[in-house]
C-alpha positions as CSV (number, residue, x, y, z in Angstrom):
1,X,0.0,0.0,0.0
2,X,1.0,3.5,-0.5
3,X,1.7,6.8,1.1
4,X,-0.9,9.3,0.2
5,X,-0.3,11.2,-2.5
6,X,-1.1,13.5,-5.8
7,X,-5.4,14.3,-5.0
8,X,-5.6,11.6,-2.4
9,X,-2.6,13.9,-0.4
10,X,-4.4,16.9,-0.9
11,X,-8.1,15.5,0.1
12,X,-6.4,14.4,3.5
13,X,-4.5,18.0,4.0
14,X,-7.6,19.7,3.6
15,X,-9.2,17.7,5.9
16,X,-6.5,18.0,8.4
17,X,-6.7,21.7,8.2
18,X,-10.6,21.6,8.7
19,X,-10.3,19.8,11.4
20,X,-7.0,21.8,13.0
21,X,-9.5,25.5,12.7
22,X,-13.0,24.9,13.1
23,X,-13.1,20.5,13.7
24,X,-16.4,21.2,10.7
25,X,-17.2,19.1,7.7
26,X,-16.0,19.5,4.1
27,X,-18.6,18.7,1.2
28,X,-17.6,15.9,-1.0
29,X,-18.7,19.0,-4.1
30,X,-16.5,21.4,-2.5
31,X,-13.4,19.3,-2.5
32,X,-14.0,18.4,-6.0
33,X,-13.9,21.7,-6.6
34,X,-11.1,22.3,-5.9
35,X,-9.1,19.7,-6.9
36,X,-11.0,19.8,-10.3
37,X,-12.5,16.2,-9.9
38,X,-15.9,14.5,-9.7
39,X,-17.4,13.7,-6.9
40,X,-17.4,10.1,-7.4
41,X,-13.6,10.2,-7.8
42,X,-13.5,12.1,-4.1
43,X,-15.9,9.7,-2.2
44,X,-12.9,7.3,-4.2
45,X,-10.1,8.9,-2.5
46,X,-12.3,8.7,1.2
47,X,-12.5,5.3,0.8
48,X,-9.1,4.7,-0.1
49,X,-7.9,6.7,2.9
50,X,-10.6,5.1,5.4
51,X,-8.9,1.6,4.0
52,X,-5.9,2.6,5.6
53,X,-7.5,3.4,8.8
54,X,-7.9,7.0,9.0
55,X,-11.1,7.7,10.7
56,X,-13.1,9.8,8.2
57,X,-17.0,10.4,9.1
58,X,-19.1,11.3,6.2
59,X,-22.5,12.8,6.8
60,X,-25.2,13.5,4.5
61,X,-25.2,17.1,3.1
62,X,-22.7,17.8,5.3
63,X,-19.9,16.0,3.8
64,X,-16.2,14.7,5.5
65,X,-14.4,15.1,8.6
66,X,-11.6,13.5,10.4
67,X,-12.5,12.3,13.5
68,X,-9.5,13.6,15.5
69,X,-6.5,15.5,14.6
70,X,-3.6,13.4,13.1
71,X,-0.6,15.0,13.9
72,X,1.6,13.3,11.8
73,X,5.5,13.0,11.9
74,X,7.8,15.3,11.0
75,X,11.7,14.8,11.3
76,X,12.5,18.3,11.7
77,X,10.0,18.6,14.9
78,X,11.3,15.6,15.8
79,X,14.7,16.7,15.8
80,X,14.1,20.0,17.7
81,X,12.5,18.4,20.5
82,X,15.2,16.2,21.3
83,X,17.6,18.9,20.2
84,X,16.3,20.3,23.4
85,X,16.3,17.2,25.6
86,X,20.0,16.9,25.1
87,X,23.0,17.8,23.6
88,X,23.5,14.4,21.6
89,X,22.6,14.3,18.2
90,X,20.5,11.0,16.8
91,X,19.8,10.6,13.0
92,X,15.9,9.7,12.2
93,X,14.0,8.6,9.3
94,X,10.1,8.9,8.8
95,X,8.7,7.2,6.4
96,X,4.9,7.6,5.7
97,X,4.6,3.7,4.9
98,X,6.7,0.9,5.6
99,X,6.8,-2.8,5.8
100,X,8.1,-2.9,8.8
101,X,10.5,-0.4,10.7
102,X,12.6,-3.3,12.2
103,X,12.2,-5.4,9.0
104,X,14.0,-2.4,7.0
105,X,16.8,-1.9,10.4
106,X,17.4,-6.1,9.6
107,X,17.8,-5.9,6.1
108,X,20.5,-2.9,6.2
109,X,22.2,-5.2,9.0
110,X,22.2,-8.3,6.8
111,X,23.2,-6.6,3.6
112,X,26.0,-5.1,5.7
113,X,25.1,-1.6,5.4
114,X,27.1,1.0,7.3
115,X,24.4,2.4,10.2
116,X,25.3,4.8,13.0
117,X,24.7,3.1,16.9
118,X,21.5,5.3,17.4
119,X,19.5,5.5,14.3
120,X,15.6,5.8,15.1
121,X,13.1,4.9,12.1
122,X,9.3,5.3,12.8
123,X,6.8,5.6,10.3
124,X,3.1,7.1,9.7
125,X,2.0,3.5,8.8
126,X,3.1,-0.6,8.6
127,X,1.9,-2.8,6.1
128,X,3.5,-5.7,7.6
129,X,4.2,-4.7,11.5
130,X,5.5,-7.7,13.6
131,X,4.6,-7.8,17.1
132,X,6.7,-11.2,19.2
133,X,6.4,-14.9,18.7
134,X,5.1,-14.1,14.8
135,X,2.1,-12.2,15.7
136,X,0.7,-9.0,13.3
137,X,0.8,-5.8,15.0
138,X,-2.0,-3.4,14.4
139,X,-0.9,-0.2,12.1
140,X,-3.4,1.8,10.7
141,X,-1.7,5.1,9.0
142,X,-1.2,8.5,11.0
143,X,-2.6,6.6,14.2
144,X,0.0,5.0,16.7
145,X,3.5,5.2,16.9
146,X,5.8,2.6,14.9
147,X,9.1,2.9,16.0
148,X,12.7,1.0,15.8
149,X,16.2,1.6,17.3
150,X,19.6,0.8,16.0
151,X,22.1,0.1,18.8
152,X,25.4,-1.6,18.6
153,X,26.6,-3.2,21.5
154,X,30.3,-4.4,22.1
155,X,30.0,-7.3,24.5
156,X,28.0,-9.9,22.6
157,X,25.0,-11.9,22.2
158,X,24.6,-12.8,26.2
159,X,24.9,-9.6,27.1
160,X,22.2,-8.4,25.5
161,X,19.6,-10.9,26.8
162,X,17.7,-8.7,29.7
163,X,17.3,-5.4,26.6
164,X,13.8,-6.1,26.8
165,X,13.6,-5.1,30.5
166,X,15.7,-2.0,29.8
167,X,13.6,-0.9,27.1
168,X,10.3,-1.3,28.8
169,X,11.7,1.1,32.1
170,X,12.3,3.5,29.3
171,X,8.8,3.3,28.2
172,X,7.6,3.4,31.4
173,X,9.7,6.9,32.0
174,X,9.1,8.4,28.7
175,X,5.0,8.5,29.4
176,X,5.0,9.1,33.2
177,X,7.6,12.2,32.1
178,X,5.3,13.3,29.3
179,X,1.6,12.4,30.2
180,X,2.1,11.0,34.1
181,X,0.8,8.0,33.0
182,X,2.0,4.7,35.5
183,X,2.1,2.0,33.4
184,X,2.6,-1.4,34.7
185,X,5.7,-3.9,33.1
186,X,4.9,-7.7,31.7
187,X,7.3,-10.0,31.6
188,X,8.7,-10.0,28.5
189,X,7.6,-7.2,26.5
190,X,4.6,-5.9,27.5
191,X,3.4,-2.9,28.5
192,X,-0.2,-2.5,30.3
193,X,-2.5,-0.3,32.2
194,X,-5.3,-1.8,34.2
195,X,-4.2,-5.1,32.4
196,X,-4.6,-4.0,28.7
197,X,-1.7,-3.8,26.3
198,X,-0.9,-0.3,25.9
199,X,2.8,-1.1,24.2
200,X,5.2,-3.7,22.6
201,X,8.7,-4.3,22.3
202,X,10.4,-6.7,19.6
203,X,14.5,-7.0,20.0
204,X,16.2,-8.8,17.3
205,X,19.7,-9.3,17.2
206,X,22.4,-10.5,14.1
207,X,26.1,-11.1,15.9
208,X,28.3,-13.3,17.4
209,X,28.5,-15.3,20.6
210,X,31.8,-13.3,21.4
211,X,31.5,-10.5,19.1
212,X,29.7,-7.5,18.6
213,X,26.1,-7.2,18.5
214,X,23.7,-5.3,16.1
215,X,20.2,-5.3,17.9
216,X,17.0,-3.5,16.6
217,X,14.6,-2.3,19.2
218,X,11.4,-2.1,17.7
219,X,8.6,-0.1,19.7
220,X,4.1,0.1,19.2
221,X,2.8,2.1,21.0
222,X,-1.2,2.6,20.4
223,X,-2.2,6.5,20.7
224,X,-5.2,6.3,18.6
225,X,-6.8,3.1,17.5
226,X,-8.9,3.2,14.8
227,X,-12.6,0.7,15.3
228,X,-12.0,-0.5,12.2
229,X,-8.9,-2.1,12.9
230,X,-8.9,-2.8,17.1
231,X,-11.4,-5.7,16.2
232,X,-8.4,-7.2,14.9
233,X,-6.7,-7.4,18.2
234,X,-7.0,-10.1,20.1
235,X,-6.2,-9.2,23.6
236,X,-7.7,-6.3,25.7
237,X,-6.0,-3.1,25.4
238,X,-6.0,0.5,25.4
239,X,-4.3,3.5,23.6
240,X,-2.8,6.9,24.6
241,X,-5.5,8.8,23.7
242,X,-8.3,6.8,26.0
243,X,-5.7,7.4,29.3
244,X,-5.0,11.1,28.2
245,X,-8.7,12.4,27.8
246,X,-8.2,15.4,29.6
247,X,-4.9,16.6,28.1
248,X,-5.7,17.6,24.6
249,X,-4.1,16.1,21.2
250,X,-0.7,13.9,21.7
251,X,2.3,15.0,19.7
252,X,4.0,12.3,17.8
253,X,6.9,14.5,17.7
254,X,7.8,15.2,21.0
255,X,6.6,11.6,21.3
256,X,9.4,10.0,19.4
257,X,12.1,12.6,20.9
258,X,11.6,12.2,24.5
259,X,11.7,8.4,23.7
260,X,14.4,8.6,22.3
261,X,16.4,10.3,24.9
262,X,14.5,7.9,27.5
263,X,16.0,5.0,25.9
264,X,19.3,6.0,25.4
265,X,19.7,7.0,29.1
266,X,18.8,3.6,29.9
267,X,20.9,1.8,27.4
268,X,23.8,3.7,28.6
269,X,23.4,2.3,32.0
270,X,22.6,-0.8,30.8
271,X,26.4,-1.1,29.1
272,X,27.8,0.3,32.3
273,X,25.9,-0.9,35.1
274,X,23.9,-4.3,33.3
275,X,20.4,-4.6,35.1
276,X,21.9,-3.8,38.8
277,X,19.9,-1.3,39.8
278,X,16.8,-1.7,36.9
279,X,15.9,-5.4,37.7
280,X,14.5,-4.0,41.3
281,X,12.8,-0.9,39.2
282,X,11.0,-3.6,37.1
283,X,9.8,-5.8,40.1
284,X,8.4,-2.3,41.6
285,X,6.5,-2.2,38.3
286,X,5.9,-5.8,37.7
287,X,2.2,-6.5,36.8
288,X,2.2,-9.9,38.2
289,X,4.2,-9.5,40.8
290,X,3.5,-12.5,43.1
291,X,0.4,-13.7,41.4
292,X,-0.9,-17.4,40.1
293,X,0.8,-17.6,36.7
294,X,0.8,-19.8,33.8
295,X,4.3,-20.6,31.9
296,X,3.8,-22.0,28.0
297,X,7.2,-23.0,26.4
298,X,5.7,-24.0,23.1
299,X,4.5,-27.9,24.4
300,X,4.7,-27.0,27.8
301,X,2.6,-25.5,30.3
302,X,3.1,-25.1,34.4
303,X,1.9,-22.8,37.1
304,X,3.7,-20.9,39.8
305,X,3.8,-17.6,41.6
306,X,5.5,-14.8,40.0
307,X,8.1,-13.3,42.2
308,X,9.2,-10.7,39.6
309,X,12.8,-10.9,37.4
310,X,16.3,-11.7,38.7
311,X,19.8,-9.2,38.3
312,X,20.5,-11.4,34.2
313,X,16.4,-10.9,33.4
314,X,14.8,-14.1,33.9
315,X,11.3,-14.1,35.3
316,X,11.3,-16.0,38.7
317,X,8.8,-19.1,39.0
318,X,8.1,-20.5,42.6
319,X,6.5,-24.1,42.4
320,X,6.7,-26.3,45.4
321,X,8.6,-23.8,47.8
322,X,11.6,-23.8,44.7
323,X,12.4,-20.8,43.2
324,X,13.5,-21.1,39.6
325,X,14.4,-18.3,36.8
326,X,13.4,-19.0,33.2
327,X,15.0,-17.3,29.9
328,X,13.8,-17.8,26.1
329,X,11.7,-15.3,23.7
330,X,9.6,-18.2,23.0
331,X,8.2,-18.7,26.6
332,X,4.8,-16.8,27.3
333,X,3.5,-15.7,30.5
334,X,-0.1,-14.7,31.8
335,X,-2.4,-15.0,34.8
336,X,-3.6,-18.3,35.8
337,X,-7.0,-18.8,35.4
């Protein structure tokens, strides 16, 4: 699918603009006007654009709307947001539609492009967003935030295993810094409030045993989940702009920057310090903490209390007075039932 553009563009910058002064409805005639088109050919253009999940009412004899504002990316507001969260400098790429933004970070790796520790790609929309385990993540254009991380790391392929715990405290601080939000931390990518998925995190790594380590930290964050495409989801969940009601629109922009600053504060004391000091953050945020669990290892399932992560990552299983810790991107954990 493709980016909007050429009359389908303008219908949707129109719209925006609509929506960003008076938030009133644009007749189908009036837009065909102006773009010197029929009708038929703009209610073709709406259609297209609702396919991609923009939320566009239409009304008779009143015409189109958006149903909220969309906000979209932009590198350079991007840039001067972060520009004034720190004195670093990070190099981004938006792309209006994507594959996937850690599909296109793993292909530069494999083909053995030269990338810069740090790169950030996010995108308006993903055709074919990956969530963990093989499951399709939601990604409706101009609506939640799709978002991957470059990061080079020196010490190899074990020393990377507890990233996912990193990157979810960095989650965790980015929203409660922007919107005050207190999310809660699943073990091992999740991100919830009131138990329903608010975030995602996928890590993929290419390296050696020994050797360096190229990892992609892919981020989905839900601001504003189209209908059309949240009865595709199955799991409960939420989205930014249901836990924000009260705060007006949510900037992408400052989104992506203070993210981005969140994550590489963490990352640097990750290389320094490992999870010393963040493995008791987690547990402080751990939505199971000491609860009835289920562990599925693909064949296998087993219950035990949860008693939060230990100082390398694992999550800690007690069964029978034992305590044991458990590794693996292939193991899944929920509430027993």
């Amino acid at each position: 699918m493709k980016a909007p553009q050429g009359n389908k563009l303008a219908i949707l910058n129109y719209l925006e603009q609509a929506q960003l002064a008076t938030g009133k409805f644009i007749s189908g005639q009036w837009l065909g006007d102006e773009l010197e088109i029929s009708r038929a050919a703009v209610a073709k253009h709406i259609q297209s654009l609702q396919e991609m999940g923009l939320d566009i009412f239409k009304v008779s004899g009143k015409g189109y709307r958006l149903s909220n504002e969309l906000n979209l990316l932009n590198s350079k507001k991007v840039l001067n947001y972060y520009s004034s969260l720190t004195h670093c400098e990070t190099k981004l790429e938006v792309h209006p539609v994507i594959d996937s933004t850690n599909s296109e970070l793993m292909r530069r790796i494999q083909k053995g492009d030269s990338l810069e520790s740090g790169t950030v790609i996010v995108a308006q929309m993903q055709t074919a967003g990956r969530g963990r385990r093989g499951r399709t993540w939601q990604s409706p254009f101009g609506a939640n935030l799709y978002y991957s991380y470059y990061w080079l790391l020196d010490d190899g392929l074990q020393a990377a295993m507890g990233l996912s715990i990193v990157v979810g405290i960095a989650i965790y601080d980015t929203l409660e810094k922007l919107f005050g939000i207190k999310v809660q931390l699943k073990w091992p990518n999740d991100i919830l409030v009131n138990d329903k998925k608010l975030a995602g995190v996928l890590v993929e790594l290419d390296g050696q045993p020994q050797g360096p380590c190229k990892l992609v930290i892919g981020i989905g964050l839900n601001i504003k989940m189209p209908e059309s495409y949240s009865e595709h989801i199955d799991q409960p969940w939420t989205d930014l702009s249901l836990l924000n009601q009260n705060n007006g629109v949510i900037d992408k922009n400052k989104l992506v920057a203070q993210l981005t600053h969140c994550l590489e504060i963490r990352l640097d004391e990750y290389r320094t310090e490992g999870l010393l000091n963040m493995h008791k953050e987690w547990n402080q945020l751990h939505a199971f903490q000491d609860q009835l669990v289920t562990l599925a290892t693909g064949k296998r399932n087993w219950q035990g209390v949860c008693e939060g992560i230990d100082a390398q990552g694992g999550i800690k299983i007690r069964q029978d007075g034992e305590v044991k810790s458990y590794f693996g991107g292939e193991i899944s954990l929920r509430k027993a039932t």
